[in-house]
N, C-alpha and C positions, 0 to 999 in steps of 0.2 A: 549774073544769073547762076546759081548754084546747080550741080547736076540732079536731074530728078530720083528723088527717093519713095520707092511705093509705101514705107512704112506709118507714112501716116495720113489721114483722109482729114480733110476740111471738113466735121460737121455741122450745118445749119439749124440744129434745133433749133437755138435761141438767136440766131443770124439775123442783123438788119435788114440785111441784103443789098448790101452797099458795093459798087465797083469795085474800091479801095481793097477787099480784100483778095478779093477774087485775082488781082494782077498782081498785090503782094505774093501773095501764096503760090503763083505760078512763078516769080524771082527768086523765091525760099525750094525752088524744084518739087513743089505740093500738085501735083497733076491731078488730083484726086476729091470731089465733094460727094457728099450722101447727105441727102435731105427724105422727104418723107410725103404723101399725098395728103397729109394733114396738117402740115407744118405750115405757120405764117397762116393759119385760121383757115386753112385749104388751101391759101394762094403761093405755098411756096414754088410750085413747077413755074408758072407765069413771073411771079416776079423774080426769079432766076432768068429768067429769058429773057424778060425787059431788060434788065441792069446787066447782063453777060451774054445774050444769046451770041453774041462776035467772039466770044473764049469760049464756048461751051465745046466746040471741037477740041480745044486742046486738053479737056478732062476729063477723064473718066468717070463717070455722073450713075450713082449708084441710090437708090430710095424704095420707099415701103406701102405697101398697099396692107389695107387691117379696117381702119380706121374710118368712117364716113360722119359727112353732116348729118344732125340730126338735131332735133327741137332744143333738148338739152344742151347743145353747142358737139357732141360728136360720139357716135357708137361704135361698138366694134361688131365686126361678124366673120365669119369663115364661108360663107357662101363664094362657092365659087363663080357664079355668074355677077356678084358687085365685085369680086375682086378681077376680073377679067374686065367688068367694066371700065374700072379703076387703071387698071393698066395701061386700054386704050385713051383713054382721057389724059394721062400723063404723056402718053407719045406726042396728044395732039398741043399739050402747054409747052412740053420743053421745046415743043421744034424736032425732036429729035428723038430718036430708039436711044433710052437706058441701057450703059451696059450693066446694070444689073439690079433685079428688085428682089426685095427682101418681103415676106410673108412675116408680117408687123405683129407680134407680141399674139401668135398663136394661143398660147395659154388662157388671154382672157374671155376668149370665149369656149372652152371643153367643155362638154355636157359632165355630170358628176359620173354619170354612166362609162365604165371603161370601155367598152365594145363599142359605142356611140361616139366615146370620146376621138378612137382610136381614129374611126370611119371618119369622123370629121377633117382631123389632123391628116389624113392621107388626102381626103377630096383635093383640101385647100392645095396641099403641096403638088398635087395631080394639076391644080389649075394654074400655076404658075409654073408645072413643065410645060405644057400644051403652051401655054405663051411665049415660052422662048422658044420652042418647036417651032411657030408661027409666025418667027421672026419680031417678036414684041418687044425683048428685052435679049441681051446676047445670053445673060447668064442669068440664074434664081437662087433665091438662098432665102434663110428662114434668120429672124433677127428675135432674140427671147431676153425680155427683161427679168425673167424670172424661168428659166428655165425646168426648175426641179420636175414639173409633172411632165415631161417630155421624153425623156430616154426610155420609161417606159414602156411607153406610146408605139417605140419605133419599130419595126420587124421587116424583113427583108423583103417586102411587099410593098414598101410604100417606096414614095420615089425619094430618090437621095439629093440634095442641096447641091446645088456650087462650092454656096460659102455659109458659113456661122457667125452674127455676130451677138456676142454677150458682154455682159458688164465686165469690166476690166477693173485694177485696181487694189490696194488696199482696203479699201472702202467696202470690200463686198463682201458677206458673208461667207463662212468655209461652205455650208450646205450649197448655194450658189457655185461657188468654185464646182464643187463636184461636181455638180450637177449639171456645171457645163463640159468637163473633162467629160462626162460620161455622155453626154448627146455626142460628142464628136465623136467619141472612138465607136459609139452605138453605127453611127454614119461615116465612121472609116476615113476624115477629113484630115488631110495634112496642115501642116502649118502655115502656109500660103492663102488655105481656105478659110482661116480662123480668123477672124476679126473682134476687137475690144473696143467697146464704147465706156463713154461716161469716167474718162479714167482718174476725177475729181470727186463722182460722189456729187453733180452738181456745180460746183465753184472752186476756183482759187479763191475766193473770198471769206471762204468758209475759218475761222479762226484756229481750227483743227492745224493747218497750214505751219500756222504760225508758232504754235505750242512743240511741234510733234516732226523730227526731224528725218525722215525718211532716205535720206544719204546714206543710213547705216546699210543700207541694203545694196547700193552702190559701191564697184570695187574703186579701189583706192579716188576717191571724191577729190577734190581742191575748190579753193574758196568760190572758183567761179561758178559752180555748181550751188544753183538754188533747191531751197526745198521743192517746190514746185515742179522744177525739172527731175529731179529726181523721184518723186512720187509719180510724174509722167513716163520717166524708163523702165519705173518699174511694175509699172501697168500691162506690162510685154510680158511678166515673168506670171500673173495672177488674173487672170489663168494664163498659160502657152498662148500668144495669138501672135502674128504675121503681121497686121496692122491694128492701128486705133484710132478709130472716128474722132474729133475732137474739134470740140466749137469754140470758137475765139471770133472779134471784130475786131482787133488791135493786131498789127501786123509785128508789132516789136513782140508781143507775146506768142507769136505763132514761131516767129522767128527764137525764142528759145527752145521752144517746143524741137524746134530741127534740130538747134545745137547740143540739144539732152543727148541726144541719139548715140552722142559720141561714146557714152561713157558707158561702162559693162555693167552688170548686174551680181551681186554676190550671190552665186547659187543657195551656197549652204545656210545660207544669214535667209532666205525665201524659205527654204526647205522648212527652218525651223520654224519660221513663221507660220507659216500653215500646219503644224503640227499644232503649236500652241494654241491657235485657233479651235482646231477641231477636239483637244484637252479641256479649253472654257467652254465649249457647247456641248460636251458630254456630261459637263460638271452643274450644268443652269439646271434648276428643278423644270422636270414637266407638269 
């Protein structure tokens, strides 16, 4: 069993929710899952508890309130009384207090109105203080697929997060990057607090992978190093984050995921990267 590393979280988006991973990932030193209240078509808390509740101490089990059933298959809203509801309902599936929930893709619900917007975005973030006040969850944080209408939003009145997580990656827009650089320093979060999801864009399966060799970004690479692993370490660098959520059901591929870790990142070879970025999005017609 490998010693544990906090730098990357198990996540269950698209999770069977099979045993097998869940004890792999605690041998690979993965003490860490984030799943979601809508995840597994609602039923991800429950069936995490059926198939693991005898590990679930040993991990620190982190997920997201935003999102409800609804006719359609699921809504979003900011109400603070269904997200508070939402809270208590996940204590009573997992068996257990969350150390930590995440206030689930805020942005899709802001009124167009700023003042309104503003008010909204503070309620919610006000009701998932009061839940961890209340002993519901240890800690709160705000998770943004889309961050950009959010730093705005913020002023030193509303309450401040635990943790942040955003899309990580190559994959992800410079405006995004920004825009998540600037919700964190708006909220004064260190690197600890920062977390990166998504850091494929989706898949390794995606053909992108295969064309598109993303070691360049890695200092000194060797053969053992896959594209894959390297487009994963370099997930840390785009944006800055501390950890990154990351869905697998194949223990041999989680188990690279760990071995990537090893290898360092070329600052300058990032740096330029996101320049260049931001040079093609100044240059596309509006």
């Amino acid at each position: 069993m490998r010693e544990p590393d906090p730098r990357i979280v198990l996540g269950l988006h698209r999770s069977r929710h099979e045993r097998l991973i869940l004890t792999s990932a605690l041998e690979l030193g993965v003490e860490a899952i984030d799943t979601s209240f809508n995840y597994h078509g609602f039923s991800a808390h429950t069936a995490l508890a059926e198939v693991g509740g005898d590990l679930l101490p040993r991990f620190t089990v982190s997920t997201k309130v935003g999102f409800f059933p609804a006719a359609c298959g699921a809504e979003h809203s900011l109400d603070p009384g269904r997200l508070r509801a939402a809270v208590e309902q996940t204590n009573r599936d997992l068996g257990r207090v969350p150390d930590l929930v995440f206030l689930h893709n805020p942005e899709r619900s802001l009124p167009e109105r700023f003042s309104v917007a503003q008010e909204a975005l503070g309620t919610a973030c006000a009701a998932l203080e009061r839940a961890a006040a209340n002993g519901l969850c240890v800690a709160w944080g705000v998770s943004s697929w889309d961050p950009r209408p959010l730093p705005g939003l913020v002023d030193d009145t509303m309450p401040r997060p635990d943790v942040l997580m955003v899309r990580a990656g190559l994959l992800v827009p410079i405006d995004t990057l920004e825009a998540s650089d600037a919700l964190a320093a708006r909220w004064g979060l260190g690197l600890d607090q920062l977390w990166g999801m998504s850091p494929f864009g989706g898949g390794t399966g995606d053909p992108l992978w295969k064309t598109f060799d993303p070691r360049v970004f890695v200092q000194d690479p060797d053969d053992g190093l896959s594209a894959v692993q390297a487009a994963f370490r370099t997930a840390y660098r785009l944006p800055q984050v501390g950890r990154v959520a990351v869905g697998t059901d194949a223990p041999s591929h989680l188990a690279e995921l760990v071995t990537a870790l090893r290898y360092k990142t070329d600052v300058g070879s990032l740096r330029t990267y996101r320049r260049l970025l931001r040079e093609r999005t100044s240059r596309q017609p509006v």
